[in-house]
N, C-alpha and C positions, 0 to 999 in steps of 0.2 A: 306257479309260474316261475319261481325264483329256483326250481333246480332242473328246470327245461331250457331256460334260459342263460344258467352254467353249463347244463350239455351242451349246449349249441357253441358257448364259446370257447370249450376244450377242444371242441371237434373240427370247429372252422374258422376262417379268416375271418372276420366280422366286417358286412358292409355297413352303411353309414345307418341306416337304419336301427341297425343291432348295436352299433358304438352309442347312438342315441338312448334307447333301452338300458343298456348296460349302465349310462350316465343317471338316468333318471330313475332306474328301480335296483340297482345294486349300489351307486353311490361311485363308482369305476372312474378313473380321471380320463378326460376328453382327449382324443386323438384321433388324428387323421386315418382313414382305413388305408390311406396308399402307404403308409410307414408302418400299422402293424401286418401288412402281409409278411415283411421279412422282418420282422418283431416275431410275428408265429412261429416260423419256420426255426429262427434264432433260440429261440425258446423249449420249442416242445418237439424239435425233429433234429436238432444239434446237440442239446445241449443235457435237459430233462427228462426222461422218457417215461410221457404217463400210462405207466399200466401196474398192473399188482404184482407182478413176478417180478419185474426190478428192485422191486422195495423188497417181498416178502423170500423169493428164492435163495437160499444159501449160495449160490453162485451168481446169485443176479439177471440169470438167466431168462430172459423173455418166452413168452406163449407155451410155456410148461403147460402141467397136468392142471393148477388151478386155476390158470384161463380156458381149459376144456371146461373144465366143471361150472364158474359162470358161462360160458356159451349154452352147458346143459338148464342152468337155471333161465336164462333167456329164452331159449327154448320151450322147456317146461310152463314158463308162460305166456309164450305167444309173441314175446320180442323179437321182432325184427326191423330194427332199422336201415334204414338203406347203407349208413356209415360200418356198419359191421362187415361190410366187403371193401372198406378202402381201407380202415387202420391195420395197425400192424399185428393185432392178437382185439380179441372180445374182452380184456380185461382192462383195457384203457379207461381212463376215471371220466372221461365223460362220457359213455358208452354205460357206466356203472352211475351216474348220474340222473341218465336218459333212463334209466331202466327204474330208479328210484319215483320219479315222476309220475313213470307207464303203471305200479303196477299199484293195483287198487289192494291187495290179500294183507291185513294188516300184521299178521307175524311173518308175510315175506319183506313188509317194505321193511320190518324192525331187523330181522335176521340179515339185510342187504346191507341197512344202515352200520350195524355190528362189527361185519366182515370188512365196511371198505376204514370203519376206526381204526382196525390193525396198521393199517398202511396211508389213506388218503391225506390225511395230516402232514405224515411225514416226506410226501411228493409235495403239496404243494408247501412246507417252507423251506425245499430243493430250489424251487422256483423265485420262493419272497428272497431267498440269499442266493441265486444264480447275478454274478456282475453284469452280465452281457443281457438280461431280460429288461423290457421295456416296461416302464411305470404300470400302465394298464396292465401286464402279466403278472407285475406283482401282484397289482390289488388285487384282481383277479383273484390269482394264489389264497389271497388272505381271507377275501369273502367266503369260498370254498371251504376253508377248514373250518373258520367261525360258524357259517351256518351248518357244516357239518356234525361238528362238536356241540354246537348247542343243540341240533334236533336227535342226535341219535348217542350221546354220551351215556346217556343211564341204561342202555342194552349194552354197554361197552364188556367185556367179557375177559376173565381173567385168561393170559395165555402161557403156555410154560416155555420157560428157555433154558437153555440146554448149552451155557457158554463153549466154547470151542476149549480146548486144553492148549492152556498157555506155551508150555512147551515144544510144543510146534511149531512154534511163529519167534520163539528167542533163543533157538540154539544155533552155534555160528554155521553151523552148514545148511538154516534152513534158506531153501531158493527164494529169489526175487520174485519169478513170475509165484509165489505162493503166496509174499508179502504184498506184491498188485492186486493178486484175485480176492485177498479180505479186504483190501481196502474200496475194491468196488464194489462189494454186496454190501447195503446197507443192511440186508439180513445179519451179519455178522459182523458189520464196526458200526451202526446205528446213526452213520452221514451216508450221505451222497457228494460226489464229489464229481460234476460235472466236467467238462475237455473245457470250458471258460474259465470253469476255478484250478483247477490245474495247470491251466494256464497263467493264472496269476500269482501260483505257489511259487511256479518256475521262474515267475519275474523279480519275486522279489526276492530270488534265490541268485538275482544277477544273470538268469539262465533263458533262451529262449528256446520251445518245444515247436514242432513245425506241426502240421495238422496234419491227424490221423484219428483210428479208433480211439475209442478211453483205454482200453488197455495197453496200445500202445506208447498213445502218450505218458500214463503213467509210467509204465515201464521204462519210459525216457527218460520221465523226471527223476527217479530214482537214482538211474544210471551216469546221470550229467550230475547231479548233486553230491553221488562218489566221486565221480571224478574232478568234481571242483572242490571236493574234501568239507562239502557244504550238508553233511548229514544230516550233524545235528541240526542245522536250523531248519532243516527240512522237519524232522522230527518234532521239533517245538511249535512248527507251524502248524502240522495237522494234532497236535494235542490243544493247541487254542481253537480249532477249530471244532473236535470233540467235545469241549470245553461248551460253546457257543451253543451246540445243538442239542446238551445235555440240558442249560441252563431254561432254554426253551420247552423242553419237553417236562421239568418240574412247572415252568408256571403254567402249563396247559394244565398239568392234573390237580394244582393248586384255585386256577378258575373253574374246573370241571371234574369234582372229585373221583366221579364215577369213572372216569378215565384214568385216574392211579393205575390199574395193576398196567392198562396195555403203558403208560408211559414207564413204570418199572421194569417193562419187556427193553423197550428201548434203553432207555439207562444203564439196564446190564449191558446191553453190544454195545454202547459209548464207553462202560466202564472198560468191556477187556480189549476194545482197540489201545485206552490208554495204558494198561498193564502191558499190551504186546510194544506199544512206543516206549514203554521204560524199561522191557526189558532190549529192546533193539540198541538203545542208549549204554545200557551197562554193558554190551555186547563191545558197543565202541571203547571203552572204557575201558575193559579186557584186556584190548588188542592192543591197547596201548601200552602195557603193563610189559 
């Protein structure tokens, strides 16, 4: 009951009923359903976007080739929920949640559980550190990986990675929109970096972004932060914040051994966002020479 019950609340609004449930069989803090409708919306359609190809795609890129392939495993066994024709790709985490519930084959539910440790972790503590998310989406957030991590950690599966070459990303003529497109694939800087937190980079950068895509906004904030001669702190900001999501990802594998190698996955793309920040810094450094 308790991961039909997380599909239901990745996938929908929650009437009073389900804020009921959520309070009494997940532990979820109480809230009115007329304030989380734009709590949801705020959440998981502005800000987070939960599907597997955000997190796992080298470019971030949505409803790739590995949300065909869960569609084919849904398939494969008879899944069809009605929500697979409203969201935005079959690989959304409560779609992959619903499907963990539905299916009885137990080296499919272990192989399902496996596949979403690569990634589902690292979506919802997107969510538990999005500013703009309401209490209940935290917890939310937080129950998901917890119950996640404890039922399916010891199928967790080593993955290999394949850091990006540093010098791409620190020679003075590499482009901006190249230093935007790593910093929104979590596949290759190991954060996520929401239009609310980039919103808040901006502020305490003195700077305000107006609202647009993530790419664009970032691309703003970059650009406003050259020309406020406000780089570096731009730079120190997103290395505390690498910082933050590295320090999380050791004590996950520290509570749940079995998850070591995927959190090692992660900690190298935390490690070379911060070699690409140091070397962007010595860049600055350079130019001033």
């Amino acid at each position: 009951m308790t991961l039909s019950l997380l599909s239901h609340l990745w996938l929908h609004e929650p009437d009073a009923d389900t804020v009921a449930r959520a309070v009494a069989e997940l532990g979820l803090p109480s809230a009115h359903p007329a304030e989380l409708g734009p709590a949801y919306t705020e959440a998981f359609l502005l800000n987070v976007y939960p599907y597997a190809t955000a997190f796992t795609d080298p470019d971030g890129e949505l409803n790739g080739p590995e949300a065909q392939n869960v569609a084919a495993r849904f398939a494969e066994h008879g899944y069809h929920p009605p929500e697979l024709n409203s969201v935005g790709a079959p690989d959304h985490l409560g779609l992959c949640l619903g499907f963990l519930a539905y299916v009885s084959d137990t080296q499919c539910l272990q192989d399902t559980g496996c596949l979403l440790l690569e990634w589902a972790p690292v979506c919802c503590l997107a969510v538990e550190r999005e500013p703009s998310a309401h209490a209940f989406y935290r917890a939310l957030a937080r129950v998901t990986r917890e119950t996640l991590l404890s039922r399916f950690a010891l199928c967790s599966t080593h993955q290999t990675y394949h850091p990006l070459p540093i010098t791409d990303y620190v020679e003075a003529e590499v482009s901006l929109r190249d230093i935007v497109r790593f910093f929104l694939a979590p596949a290759r800087c190991g954060v996520f970096l929401s239009r609310s937190q980039l919103g808040q980079l901006a502020k305490g950068l003195g700077r305000r972004l107006p609202f647009g895509s993530r790419f664009e906004v970032t691309e703003l904030l970059f650009a406003s932060a050259g020309e406020a001669e406000a780089v570096e702190p731009l730079i120190t900001a997103l290395e505390s914040e690498c910082d933050v999501w590295g320090r999380e990802y050791w004590a996950w594998a520290r509570q749940y051994p079995a998850w070591q190698p995927t959190a090692e996955t992660w900690l190298g793309r935390t490690a070379n966002a911060a070699r690409i920040l140091s070397g962007m810094r010595q860049v600055i450094e350079t130019e001033r020479i």
